[in-house]
N, C-alpha and C positions, 0 to 999 in steps of 0.2 A: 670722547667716545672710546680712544686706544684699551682697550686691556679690557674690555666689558665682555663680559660671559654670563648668558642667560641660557632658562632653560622652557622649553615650550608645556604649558599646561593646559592650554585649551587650545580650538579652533573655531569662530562663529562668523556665521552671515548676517551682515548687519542687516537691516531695515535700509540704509540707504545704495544696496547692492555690492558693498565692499566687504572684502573677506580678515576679518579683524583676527591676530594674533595675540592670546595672553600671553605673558612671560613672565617667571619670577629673574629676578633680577641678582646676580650673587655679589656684584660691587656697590660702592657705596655712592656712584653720583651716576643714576641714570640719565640724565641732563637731558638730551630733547624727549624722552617721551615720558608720555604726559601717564600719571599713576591713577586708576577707575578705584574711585575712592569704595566701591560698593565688594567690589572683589578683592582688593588690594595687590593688583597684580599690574603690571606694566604690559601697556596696550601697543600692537605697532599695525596699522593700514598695510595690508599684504605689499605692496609697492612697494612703500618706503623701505618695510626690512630687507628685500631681495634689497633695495640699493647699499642699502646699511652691510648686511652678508657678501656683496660683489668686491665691495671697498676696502672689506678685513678690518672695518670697523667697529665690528660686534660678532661674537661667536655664537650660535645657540649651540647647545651641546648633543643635544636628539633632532636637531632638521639641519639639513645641505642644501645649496643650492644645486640645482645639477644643468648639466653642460645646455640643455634647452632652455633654463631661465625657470624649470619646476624648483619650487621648494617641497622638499622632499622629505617626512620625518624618519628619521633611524633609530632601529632598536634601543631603546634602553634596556642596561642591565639587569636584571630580575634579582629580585630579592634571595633568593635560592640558585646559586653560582650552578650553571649547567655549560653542557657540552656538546653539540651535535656531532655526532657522526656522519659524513658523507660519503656516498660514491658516486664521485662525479657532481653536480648540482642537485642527487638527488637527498633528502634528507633520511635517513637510514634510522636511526636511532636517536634518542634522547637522555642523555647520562648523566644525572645530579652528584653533586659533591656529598649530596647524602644516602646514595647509593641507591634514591630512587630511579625508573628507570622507563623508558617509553619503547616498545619496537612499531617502527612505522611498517619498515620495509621487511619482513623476515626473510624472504627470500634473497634477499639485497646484505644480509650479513656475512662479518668476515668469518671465513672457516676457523678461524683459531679461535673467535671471540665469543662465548656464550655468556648471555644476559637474561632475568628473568625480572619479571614486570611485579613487584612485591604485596603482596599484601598490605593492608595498614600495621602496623607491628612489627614486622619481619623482618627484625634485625641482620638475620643471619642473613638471611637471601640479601640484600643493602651492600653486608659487608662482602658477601663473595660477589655482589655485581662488583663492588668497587676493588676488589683484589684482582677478577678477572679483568676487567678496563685497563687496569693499572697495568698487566702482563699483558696485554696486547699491546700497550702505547711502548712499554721497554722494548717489545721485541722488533719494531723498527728503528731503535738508535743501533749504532756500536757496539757489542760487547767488549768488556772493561779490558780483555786478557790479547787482544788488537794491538799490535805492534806498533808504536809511534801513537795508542790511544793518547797518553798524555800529553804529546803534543797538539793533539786535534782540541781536545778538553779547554786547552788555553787557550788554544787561538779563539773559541768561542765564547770563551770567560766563565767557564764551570767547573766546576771540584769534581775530582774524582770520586763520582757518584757508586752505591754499592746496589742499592733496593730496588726493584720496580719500579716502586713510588717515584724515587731518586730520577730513575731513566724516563718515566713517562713524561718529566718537567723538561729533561731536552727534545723532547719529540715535538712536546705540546708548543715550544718554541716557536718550531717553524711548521704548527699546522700537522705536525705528525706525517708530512709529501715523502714517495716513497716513489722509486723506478719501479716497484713490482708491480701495484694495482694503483687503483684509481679512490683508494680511501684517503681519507683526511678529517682532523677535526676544525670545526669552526664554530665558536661563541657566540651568542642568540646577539650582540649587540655590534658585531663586527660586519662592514658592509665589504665581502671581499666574494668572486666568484670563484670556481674551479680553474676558469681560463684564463685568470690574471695570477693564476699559481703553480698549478699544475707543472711540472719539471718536467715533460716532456716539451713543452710548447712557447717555456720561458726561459731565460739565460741562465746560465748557471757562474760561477764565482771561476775565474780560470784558476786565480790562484792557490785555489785548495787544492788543486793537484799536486801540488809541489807538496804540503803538509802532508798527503795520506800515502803518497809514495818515496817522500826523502825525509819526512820529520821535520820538516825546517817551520821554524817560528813565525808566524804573521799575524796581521793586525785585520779579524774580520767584523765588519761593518753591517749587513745584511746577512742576519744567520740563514735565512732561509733561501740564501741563493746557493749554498755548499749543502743541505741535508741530504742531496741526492745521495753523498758518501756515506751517510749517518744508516740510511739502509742498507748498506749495503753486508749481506751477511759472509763471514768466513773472518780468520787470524790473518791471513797473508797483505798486505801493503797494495792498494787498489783503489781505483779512482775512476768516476765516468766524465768522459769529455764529451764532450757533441762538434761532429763534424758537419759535411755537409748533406752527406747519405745517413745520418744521423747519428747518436748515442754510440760511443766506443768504453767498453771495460779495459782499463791496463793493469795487470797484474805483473808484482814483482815477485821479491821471496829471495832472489839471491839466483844468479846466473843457472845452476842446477837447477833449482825449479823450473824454472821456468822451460829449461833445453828437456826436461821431463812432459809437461804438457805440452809444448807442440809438438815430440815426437808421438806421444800419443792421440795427440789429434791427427796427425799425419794416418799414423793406421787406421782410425775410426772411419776415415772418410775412403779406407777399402770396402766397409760392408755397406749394406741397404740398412739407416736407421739414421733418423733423425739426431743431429748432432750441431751444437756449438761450433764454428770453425774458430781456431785459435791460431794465429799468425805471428812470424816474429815483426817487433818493432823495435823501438828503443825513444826511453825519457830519461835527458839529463844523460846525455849520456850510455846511459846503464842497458843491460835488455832487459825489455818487457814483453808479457804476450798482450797480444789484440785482438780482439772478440764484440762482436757487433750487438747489441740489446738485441731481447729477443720479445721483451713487453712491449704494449704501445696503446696508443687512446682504446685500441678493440679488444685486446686480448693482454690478460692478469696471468700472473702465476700463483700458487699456493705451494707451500712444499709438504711432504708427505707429513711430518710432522704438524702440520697445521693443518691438513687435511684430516688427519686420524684422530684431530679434538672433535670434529665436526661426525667424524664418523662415530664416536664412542657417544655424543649426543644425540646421535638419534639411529642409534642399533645396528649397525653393521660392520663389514669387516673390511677394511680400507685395501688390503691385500687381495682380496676376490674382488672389489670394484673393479682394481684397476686391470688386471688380466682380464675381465673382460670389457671394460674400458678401451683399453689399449694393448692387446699380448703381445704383437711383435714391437711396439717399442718397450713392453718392459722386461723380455725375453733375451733383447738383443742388448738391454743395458748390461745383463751379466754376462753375456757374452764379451763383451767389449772389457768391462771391468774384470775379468778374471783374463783376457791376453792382456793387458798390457797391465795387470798387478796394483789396480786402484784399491788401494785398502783404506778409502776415504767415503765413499758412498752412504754416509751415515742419510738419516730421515731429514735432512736440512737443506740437500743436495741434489736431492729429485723431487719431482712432482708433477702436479698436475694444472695444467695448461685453461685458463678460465675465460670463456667468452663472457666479457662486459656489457651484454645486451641482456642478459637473464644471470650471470655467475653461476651459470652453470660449467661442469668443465667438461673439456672436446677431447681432450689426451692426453697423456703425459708431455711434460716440458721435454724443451729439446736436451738432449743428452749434453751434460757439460761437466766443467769442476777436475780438470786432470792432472794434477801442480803433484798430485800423493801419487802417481804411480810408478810403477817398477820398485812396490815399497812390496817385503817381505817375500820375495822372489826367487828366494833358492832351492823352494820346492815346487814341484809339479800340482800340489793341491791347493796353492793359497793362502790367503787369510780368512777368516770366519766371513760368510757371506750375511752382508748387512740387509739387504732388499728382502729377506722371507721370515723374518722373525714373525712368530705369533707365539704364544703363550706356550712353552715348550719343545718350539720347533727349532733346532740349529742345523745347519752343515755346514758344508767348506762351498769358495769358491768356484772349485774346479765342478763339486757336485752339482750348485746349481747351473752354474754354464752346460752342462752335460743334459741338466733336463731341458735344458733352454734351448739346446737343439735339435732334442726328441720329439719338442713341440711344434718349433717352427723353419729347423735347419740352420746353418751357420752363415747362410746370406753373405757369401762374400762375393763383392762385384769386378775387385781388380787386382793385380797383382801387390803386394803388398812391399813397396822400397825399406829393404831391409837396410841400408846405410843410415834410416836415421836414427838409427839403434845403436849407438855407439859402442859401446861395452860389451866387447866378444861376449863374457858369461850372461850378460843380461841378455845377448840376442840367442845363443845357444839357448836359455829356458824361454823363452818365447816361441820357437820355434818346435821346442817341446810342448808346451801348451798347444798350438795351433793345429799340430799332429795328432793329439789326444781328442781334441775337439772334429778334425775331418776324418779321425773312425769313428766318431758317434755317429756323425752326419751319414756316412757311408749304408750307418747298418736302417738308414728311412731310404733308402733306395731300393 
């Protein structure tokens, strides 16, 4: 019996109340069962095969036994290689390798992702469902220009990948699992649920920490227990661990960086607005910042960028959402980002905040990302403010900090420790900034 793998073709009730399995048979000495010369398929009396399946004396390749003693059949592969989309256990979408295409859920799709359901012929629609698939799957791994990517690449045994295409094959790896949201893909023939995978709720690899913040070579076994890193967006050296209050971000970058983002998280946490707290710590040694997740089984993020594909799909202006969405958290983002000189705020770095119960979203994410500031800081006006572009619009930083508390005042709740400002000149224009910004405030009085 050792090495025998069959595969299930029928089910029937006999005449004498026993429940009869057919089988094609793929070896060459079925030995005890007996072959129904009329079907020519190998018969087995439900009993015997569960004892035969218990023993790992026989494999069927589409039925399980499962843990109550059911035999249970499991998907087979479809003739046409597909891909389900999920969020959470729910099934979302349906995406063929031929770029046909199913929406179960629409309101259950990702902001970045549009797909449309093709005509018979409609190549074109086919090939941008499958260019758009394919640019959503890339944008949960790594990008390639990630310090120490090439070492991460290896330790999972992949080439350095350039296309979409390329990117979506490490995602689809491990399931496409991300710390942001609760999407995933899974294969019509795979028996696996959300809660046997899901990264918030499952273990993660410790020693991928060591690769995505020192480069060091290792040998990984389970890609899907490190993809938590693989989402993780930005260039700078970073890694989630799980404690026991849960999910920590450690961000490296080189001693300066990081003495950059927690002193501006230090002043953040003088105003009223929703913000990332960033802490010092230290891995291996070295300093790092520490920062607590801010996703979780209830609530998703989306960033502006992936929110304003969703927006340009179905007619509106992702900019007036959100102010009235959220005005004092997006008010108070340029307020914050123009004193402490963040010229990093691109559409990658904010957003908005997704309840998991409908994905709908509740308000901007909490303010985070401060590793770039006190960059181009020797003037009083800033760098080009990145949060109001629209189609012709530009100003400076300082400008829109200035409408920003025309609108809603400068919310500052305590006195602001200037010691952790190291660099007389850099505190000196800080302190010019904040002066600029408490006569705006003054003249709403």
């Amino acid at each position: 019996m050792t090495g025998r793998i069959l595969s299930l073709i029928e089910k029937k009730k006999g005449q004498d109340g026993n429940t009869y399995y057919y089988l094609r048979d793929y070896t060459q000495n079925p030995n005890s069962a007996f072959q129904d010369q009329e079907s020519g398929f190998y018969c087995y009396v439900e009993d015997e095969l569960k004892e035969l399946i218990k023993q790992n004396r026989i494999i069927v390749d589409n039925l399980k036994l499962t843990s109550s003693g059911q035999l249970r059949r499991t998907p087979t592969k479809p003739a046409v290689d597909e891909y389900y989309l999920m969020h959470g256990d729910t099934k979302v979408a349906t995406v063929k390798k031929n770029g046909e295409c199913r929406i179960h859920r629409p309101g259950l799709m990702p902001y970045a992702l549009y797909l449309e359901e093709p005509k018979a012929e409609d190549i074109d629609t086919r090939i941008q469902n499958l260019d758009n698939f394919n640019h959503f799957l890339a944008t949960r791994v790594l990008t390639m220009d990630r310090q120490y990517a090439k070492e991460i690449m290896n330790s999972l045994q992949f080439t350095q990948m350039e296309t979409d295409r390329d990117r979506a094959q490490i995602a689809l790896s491990y399931h496409a699992l991300s710390l942001k949201d609760l999407y995933w893909i899974r294969r019509p023939y795979e028996n696996v649920d959300f809660a046997s995978i899901n990264l918030y709720e499952n273990s993660l690899g410790e020693a991928f920490v060591d690769v995505t913040l020192r480069g060091k070579q290792l040998s990984v076994q389970n890609s899907h227990l490190i993809a938590d890193d693989l989402a993780t967006d930005g260039v700078f050296p970073k890694a989630w661990i799980r404690r026991e209050d849960g999910f920590h971000l450690l961000k490296d970058g080189g001693p300066e960086t990081v003495s950059r983002e927690l002193a501006a998280s230090r002043i953040a946490r003088c105003f009223d607005v929703r913000q990332v707290l960033y802490e010092s710590a230290e891995y291996d040694g070295q300093p790092v910042s520490d920062s607590r997740i801010m996703t979780s089984m209830e609530f998703s993020i989306a960033s502006m960028e992936e929110f304003s594909i969703y927006a340009a799909n179905h007619d509106f202006d992702p900019i007036d959402f959100v102010k009235k969405l959220d005005k004092q958290g997006y008010y108070m983002m340029n307020i914050i980002d123009y004193l402490v000189g963040n010229t990093d705020r691109h559409w990658g770095n904010w957003g908005v905040l997704v309840d998991n119960r409908n994905n709908k979203p509740v308000r901007l994410y909490d303010l985070m990302d401060f590793n770039q500031s006190f960059q181009n800081y020797d003037t009083p006006d800033g760098a080009g403010c990145m949060t109001v572009h629209r189609t012709g619009e530009r100003c400076t930083q300082r400008e829109a900090a200035e409408e920003a508390v025309r609108q809603i005042g400068l919310n500052q709740i305590r006195e602001i420790p200037m010691e952790c400002i190291e660099d007389p000149q850099t505190r000196e224009m800080f302190i010019r900034r904040l002066d600029i910004l408490k006569s705006v405030d003054k003249t709403r009085e």
